[in-house]
N, C-alpha and C positions, 0 to 999 in steps of 0.2 A: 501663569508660572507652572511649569514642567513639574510634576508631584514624584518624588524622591522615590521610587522603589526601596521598598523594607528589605532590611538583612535577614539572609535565609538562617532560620533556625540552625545555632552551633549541634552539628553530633555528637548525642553521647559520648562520653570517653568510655571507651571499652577498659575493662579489667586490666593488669597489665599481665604478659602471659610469661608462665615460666619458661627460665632458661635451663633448668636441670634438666639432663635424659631421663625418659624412662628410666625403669628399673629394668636390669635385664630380666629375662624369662627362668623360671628355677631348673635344674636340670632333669628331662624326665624319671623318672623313679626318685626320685631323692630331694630333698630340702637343702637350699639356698646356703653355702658355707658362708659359714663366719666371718668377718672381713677381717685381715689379718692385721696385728699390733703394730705401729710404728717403731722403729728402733730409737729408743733413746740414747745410746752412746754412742760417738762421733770421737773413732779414736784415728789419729791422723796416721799412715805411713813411718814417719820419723819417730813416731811414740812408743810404736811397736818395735820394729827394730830397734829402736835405744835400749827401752826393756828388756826383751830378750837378750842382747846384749850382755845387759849386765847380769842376769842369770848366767851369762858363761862365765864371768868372772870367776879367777883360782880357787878363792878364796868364798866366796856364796855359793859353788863347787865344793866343796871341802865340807862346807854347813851342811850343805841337803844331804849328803852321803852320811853324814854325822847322828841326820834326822832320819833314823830308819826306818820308824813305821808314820815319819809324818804328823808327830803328835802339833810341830809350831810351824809345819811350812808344806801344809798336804797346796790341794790344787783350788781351792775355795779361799784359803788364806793369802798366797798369792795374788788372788786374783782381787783379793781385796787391796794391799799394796799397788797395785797398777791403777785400780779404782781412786785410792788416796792422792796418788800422781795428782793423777786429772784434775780429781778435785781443789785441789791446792794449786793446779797453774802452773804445775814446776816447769818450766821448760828443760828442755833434754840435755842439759850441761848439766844441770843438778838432778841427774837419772843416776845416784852416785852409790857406792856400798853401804855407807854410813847411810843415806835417807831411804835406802831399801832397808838395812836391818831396823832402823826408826819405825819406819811405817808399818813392818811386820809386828814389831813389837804392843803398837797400838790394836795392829788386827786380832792378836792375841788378847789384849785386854777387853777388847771388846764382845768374844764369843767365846774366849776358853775359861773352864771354870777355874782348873786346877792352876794354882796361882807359878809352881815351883817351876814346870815346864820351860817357859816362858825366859828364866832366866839364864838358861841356857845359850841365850843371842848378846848376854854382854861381854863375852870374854873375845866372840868374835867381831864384834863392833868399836870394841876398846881397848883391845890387846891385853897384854897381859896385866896393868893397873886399874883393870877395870873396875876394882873396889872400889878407888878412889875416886874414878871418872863418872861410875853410875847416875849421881845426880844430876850432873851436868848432862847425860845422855835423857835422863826424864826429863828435865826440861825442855832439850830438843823437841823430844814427842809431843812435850804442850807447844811448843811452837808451830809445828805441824798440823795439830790438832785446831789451832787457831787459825791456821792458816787457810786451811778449806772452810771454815766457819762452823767448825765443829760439830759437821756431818759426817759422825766417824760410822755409824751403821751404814750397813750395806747389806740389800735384801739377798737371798738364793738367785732370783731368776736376774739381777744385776748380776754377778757374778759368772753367771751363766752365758749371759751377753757377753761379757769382757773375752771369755774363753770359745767362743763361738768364732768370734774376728780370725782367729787362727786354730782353729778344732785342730791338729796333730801335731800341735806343739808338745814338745815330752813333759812341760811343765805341768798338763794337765792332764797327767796322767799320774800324777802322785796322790793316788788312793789311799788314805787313812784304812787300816784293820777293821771290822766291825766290833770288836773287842775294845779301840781304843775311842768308840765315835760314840756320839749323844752325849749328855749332861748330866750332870749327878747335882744331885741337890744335897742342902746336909741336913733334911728331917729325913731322912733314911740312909744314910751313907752307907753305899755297898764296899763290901770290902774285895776291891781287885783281885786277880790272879794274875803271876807275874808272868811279863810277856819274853818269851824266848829270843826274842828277835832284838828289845830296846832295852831289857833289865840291866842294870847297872850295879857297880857293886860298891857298899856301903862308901860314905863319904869318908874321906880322911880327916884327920882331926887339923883343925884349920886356925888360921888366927884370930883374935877376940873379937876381933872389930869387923868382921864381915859382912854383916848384916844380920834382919831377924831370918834370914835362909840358912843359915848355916850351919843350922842342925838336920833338914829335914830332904835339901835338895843337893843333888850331888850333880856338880859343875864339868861338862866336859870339856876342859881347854884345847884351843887349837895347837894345833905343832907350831913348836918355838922359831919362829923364820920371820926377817924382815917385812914380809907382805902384810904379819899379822899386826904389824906396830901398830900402838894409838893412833886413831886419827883424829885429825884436827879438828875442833867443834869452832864453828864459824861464829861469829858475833851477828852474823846478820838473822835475820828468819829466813828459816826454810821450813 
């Protein structure tokens, strides 16, 4: 009987070999740059132009003119409101006056100290009953607020991104004074000097029921004109 020849010895498995390249070579005289940051926002075409957009409106026209040294609408706060967009989902049909002065409203609550500023955007959000509408407009904000999952912080170098997608937009050019920027705390509270440019003169005496503002912030209303009416606060979330 014919004796079976033995199976030849299996080979080694070799290592398995990498598929990455090399590293390139660093450049003579000089050390390897840095690899550069990936972009986190992904703003689409239709976003941007809807935005801007609504920045021409008459009327958020009127506001930023109103806002002369930028104390509620420089180009960091805006950019935070576009941010808010996004975050929230809106799609570009509700890119609208009402959910731009909302969002602005919140970007203020979020970085400005000085509380009275701020209130300055209800008379153009609300027309002229704004007294009465105000609560119904804080609510909106909490709805908005809830709506991006209440990620309302937005760092510098976000900002920075958002404004980078279109660097010569005029909107980002709305430079805050150095006089009117950084943060005041109240273990030391400085006492301002009035600004030439934003000063405003004493409040007029007002009705009872105003709010707790009504002695300390003085209101500029928009011109008496159909555009400025109430607008309608929706039942749904936005």
């Amino acid at each position: 009987m014919p004796v079976q020849p033995l199976p030849a010895r299996a080979a080694q498995a070799s290592p398995p070999t990498s598929t990455k390249p090399p590293p390139s070579p660093a450049p003579p005289g000089g050390e390897r740059p840095p690899p550069s940051t990936p972009r986190s926002l992904h703003l689409h075409r239709q976003e941007r132009e809807a935005f801007f957009s609504l920045l021409e409106d008459n009327v958020v026209q009127e506001f930023l003119s109103m806002d002369v040294c930028c104390r509620i609408s420089d180009k960091y706060l805006l950019a935070m409101v576009l941010m808010y967009f996004k975050r929230a989902g809106l799609p570009t049909s509700e890119y609208t006056r009402l959910n731009l002065f909302t969002a602005l409203y919140l970007a203020n609550d979020m970085e400005e100290d000085e509380e009275e500023h701020k209130y300055q955007i209800f008379p153009w959000a609300l027309g002229r009953r704004w007294r009465r509408l105000f609560p119904r407009f804080l609510r909106r904000r909490d709805r908005l607020w809830a709506r991006m999952s209440y990620r309302a912080a937005v760092s510098r170098h976000c900002c920075e991104e958002v404004m980078a997608v279109e660097p010569w937009h005029w909107a980002w050019r709305r430079e805050r004074p150095p006089h009117h920027s950084g943060a005041t705390r109240p273990q030391c509270p400085p006492r301002p000097s009035p600004c030439l440019r934003c000063s405003r003169p004493p409040a007029p005496q007002q009705e009872e029921d105003e709010g707790p503002w009504a002695q300390d912030a003085f209101i500029l209303l928009p011109p008496c004109r159909p555009s400025a009416a109430p607008l309608p606060d929706s039942t749904t979330t936005h």
